[in-house]
C-alpha positions as CSV (number, residue, x, y, z in Angstrom):
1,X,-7.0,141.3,12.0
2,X,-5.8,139.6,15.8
3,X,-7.7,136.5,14.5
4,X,-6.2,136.3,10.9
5,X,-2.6,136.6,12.6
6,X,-3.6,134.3,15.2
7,X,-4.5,131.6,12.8
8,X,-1.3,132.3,10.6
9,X,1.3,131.6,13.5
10,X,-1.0,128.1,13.7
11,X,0.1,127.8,10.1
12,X,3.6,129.0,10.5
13,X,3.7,126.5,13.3
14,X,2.8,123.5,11.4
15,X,5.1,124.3,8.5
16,X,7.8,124.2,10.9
17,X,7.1,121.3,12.0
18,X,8.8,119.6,8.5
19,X,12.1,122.2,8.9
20,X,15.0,120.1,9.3
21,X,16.8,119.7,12.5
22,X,19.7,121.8,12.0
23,X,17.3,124.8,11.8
24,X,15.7,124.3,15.0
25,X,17.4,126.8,16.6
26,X,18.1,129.5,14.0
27,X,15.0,129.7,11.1
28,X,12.7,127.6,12.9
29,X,12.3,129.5,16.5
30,X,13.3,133.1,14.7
31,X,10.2,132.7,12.3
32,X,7.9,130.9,14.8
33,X,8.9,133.9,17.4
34,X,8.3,136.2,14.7
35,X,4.7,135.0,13.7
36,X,4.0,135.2,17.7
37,X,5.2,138.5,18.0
38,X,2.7,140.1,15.1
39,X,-0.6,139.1,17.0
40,X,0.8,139.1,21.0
41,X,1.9,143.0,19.7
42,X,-1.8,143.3,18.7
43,X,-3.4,142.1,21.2
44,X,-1.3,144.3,23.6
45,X,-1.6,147.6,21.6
46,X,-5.1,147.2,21.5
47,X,-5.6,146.5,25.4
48,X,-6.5,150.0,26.9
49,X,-3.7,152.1,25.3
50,X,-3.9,155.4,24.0
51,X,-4.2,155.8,20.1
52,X,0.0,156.7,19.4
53,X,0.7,153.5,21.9
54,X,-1.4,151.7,19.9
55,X,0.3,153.1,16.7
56,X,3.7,151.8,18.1
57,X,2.3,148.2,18.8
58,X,0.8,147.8,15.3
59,X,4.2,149.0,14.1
60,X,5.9,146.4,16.3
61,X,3.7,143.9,14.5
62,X,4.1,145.4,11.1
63,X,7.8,144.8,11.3
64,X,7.1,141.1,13.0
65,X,5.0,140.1,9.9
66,X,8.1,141.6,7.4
67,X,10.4,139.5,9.4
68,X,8.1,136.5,9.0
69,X,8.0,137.1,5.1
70,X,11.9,137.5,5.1
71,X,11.9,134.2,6.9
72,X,9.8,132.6,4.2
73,X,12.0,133.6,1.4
74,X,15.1,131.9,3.6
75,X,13.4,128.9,3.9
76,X,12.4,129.2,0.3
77,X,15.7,129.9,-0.7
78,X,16.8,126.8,1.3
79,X,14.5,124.9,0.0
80,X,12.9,123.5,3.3
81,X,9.2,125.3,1.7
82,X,7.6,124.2,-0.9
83,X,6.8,127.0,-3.6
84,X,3.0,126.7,-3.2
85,X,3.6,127.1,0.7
86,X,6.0,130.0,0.6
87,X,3.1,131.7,-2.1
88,X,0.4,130.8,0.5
89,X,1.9,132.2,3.0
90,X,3.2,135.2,1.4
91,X,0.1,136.2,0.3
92,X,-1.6,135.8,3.5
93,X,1.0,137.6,5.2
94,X,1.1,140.9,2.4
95,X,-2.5,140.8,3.2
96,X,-1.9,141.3,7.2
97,X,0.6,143.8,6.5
98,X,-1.7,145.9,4.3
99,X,-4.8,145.1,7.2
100,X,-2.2,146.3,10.1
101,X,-1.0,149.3,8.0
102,X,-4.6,151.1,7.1
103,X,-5.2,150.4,11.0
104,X,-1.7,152.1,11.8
105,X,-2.6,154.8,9.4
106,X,-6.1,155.6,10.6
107,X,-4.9,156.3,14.1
């Protein structure tokens, strides 16, 4: 799960890199800090914490990876992503969510 959300914020990353320059400092850093955000709350949930701190990280990243979808369907809406992209990366992303939420739930 930390290395399929550490590959997508690579992705994420390199789709932003064909935003437009007027979105450099609203859509591109809020999805690119969102994408971050899901596997850095991972990685510290998981770091010696007890089970419900844990719980609270992976919910951190649960609601990171919504705002990352969210963020797709803006840029999708704006058309700076292509359809095949956005769908990609949408699917990718439910994916993580579902991954992240059976952990959540098995805690």
């Amino acid at each position: 799960m930390w290395q399929k959300a550490l590959d997508l914020t690579d992705e994420v990353n390199l789709l932003t890199k064909s935003f437009p320059k007027d979105e450099l400092y609203v859509l591109t850093s809020q999805i690119k800090r969102a994408a971050d955000s899901v596997v850095l709350n991972i990685a510290e949930g998981c770091t010696g914490q007890s089970n419900p701190v844990f719980k609270t990280f992976l919910s951190y990243s649960l609601r990171s990876s919504i705002e990352v979808v969210s963020c797709l369907f803006i840029a999708k809406r704006r058309k700076i992503v292509s359809a095949d992209d956005f769908q990609r990366l949408y699917e990718e992303y439910q994916s993580l969510t579902r991954m992240i939420t059976a952990l959540r739930n098995t805690l």
